[in-house]
N, C-alpha and C positions, 0 to 999 in steps of 0.2 A: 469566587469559587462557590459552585452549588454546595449545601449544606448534603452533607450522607443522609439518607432517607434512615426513617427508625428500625424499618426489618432491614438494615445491610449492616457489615460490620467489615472495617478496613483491616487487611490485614499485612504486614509488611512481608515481604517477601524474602529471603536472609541470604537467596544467591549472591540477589543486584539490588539494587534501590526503587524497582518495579511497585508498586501498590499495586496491591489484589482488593477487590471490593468481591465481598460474597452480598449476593441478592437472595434472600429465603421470600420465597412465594407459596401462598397457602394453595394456590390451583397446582401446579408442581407437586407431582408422585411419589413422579421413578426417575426422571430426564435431570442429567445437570448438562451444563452448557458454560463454556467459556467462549469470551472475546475478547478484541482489545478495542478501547474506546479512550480515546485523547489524553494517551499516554500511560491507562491503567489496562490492567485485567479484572474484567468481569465475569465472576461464577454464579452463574444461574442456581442453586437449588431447592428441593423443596423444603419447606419451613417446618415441618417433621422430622429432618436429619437430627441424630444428636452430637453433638461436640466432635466425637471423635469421627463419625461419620462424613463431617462436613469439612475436618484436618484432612482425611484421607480423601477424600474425592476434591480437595484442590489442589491438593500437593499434586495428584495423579492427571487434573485438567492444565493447570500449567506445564508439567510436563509433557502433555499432549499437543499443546498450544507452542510449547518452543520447539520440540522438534519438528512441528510443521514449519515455523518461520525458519528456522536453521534451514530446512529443505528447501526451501523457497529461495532463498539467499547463496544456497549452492548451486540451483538452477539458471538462476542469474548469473553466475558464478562474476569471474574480475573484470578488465580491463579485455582481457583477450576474448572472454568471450561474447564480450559487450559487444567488440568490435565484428566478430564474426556474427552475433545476431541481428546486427547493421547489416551486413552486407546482404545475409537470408532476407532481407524485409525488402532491401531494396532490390533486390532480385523478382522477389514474389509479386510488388507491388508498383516500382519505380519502374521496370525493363530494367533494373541492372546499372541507372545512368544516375543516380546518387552514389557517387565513391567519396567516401570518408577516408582522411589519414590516419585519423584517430580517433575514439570514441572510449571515455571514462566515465566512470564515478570522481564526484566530489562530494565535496561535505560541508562549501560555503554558499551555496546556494540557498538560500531561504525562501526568496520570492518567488523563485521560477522552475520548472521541473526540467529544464531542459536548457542548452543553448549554443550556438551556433555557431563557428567564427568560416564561413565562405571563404574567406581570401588564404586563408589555412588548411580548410575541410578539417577542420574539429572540432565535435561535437562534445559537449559535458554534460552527464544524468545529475541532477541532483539524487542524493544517498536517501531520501525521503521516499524516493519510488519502490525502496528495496524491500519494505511491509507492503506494497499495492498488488494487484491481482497482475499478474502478467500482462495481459492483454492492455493494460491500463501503461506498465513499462515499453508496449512496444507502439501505442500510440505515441508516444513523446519520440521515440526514436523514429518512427515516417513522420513525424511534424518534424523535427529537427532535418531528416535527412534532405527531405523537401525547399529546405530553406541553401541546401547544398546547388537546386535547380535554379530556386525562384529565390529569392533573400526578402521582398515584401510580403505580406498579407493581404494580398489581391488575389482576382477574381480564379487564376491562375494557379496560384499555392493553395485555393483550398480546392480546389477540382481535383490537384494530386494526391492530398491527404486525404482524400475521399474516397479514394483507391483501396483507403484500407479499410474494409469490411464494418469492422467493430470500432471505427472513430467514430461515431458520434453516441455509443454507450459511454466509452473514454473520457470523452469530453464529459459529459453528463456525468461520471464516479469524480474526475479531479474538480468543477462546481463545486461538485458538494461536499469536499474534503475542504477546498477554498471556504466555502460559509460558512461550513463548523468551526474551522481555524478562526474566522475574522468574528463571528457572532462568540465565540467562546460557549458556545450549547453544543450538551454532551446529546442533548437528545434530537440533535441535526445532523451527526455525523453517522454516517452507519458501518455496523463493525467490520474494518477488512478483514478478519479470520474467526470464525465460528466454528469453533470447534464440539459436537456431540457424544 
């Protein structure tokens, strides 16, 4: 584990078991800035804040920072409406001819973001997608549903997944979550939520 740099200070967090790392930066004003980065929160401020100034502007960036993931996570919302934003996708982008029985969240997935069973039509998210940018959750759902048409990785299933607009951004954001996860470098991952 990287060593904490000398201007940051960890700080625990007393909701959850979350670590907050505050960054004080001598360029840094007036802007503080929160993210999350491989499994912490990072608050940007500047290195002029005093004690209390730097209590109160994290407390108020974490809470910024969770009610947007709360948001996010309700947009996403459950099982049902996983399945119903299957069906929109495969509509928008399939003609309508990916029909799923079922489509969830799990939470044993580690390797994979997604996966398929054809001879079923059901499809399961891994619970890892539920912090990523939507567009990034609905690329795994046309790669999954796709696999409803075609079950290989031939020349065919990516012609379909191609269909949809913003895969190969998708493709490109899960990369590079894959390399920061397997390099373990905080400074290959870039933050899913920035919050200003």
């Amino acid at each position: 584990m990287p060593a904490t740099p000398p201007d940051a200070a960890a700080v625990p967090e007393p909701a959850d078991d979350d670590v907050v790392e505050v960054r004080r930066s001598p360029r840094r004003r007036r802007t503080v800035t929160a993210y999350r980065e491989l499994g912490r929160t990072v608050v940007l401020i500047p290195a002029a804040f005093s004690p209390a100034e730097e209590q109160r502007w994290v407390a108020q960036m974490v809470a910024k920072l969770r009610t947007r993931e709360e948001r996010r996570k309700r947009s996403l919302g459950g099982d049902t409406e996983l399945l119903a934003r299957a069906r929109a996708l495969s509509a928008a982008h399939l003609d309508g001819l990916a029909e799923p029985a079922s489509v969830r969240w799990v939470e044993n997935q580690h390797r994979r973001w997604g996966s398929c069973t054809p001879a079923d039509r059901t499809i399961r998210l891994s619970g890892r997608l539920r912090s990523m940018p939507e567009y990034v959750v609905d690329y795994v759902l046309v790669h999954e549903l796709v696999h409803l048409l075609e079950p290989s990785h031939d020349e065919r299933f990516w012609a379909l997944v191609a269909r949809y607009p913003r895969a190969e951004r998708a493709r490109g954001f899960l990369e590079g979550v894959e390399l920061a996860a397997t390099a373990g470098a905080a400074n290959l991952e870039p933050p899913t939520d920035v919050v200003d």
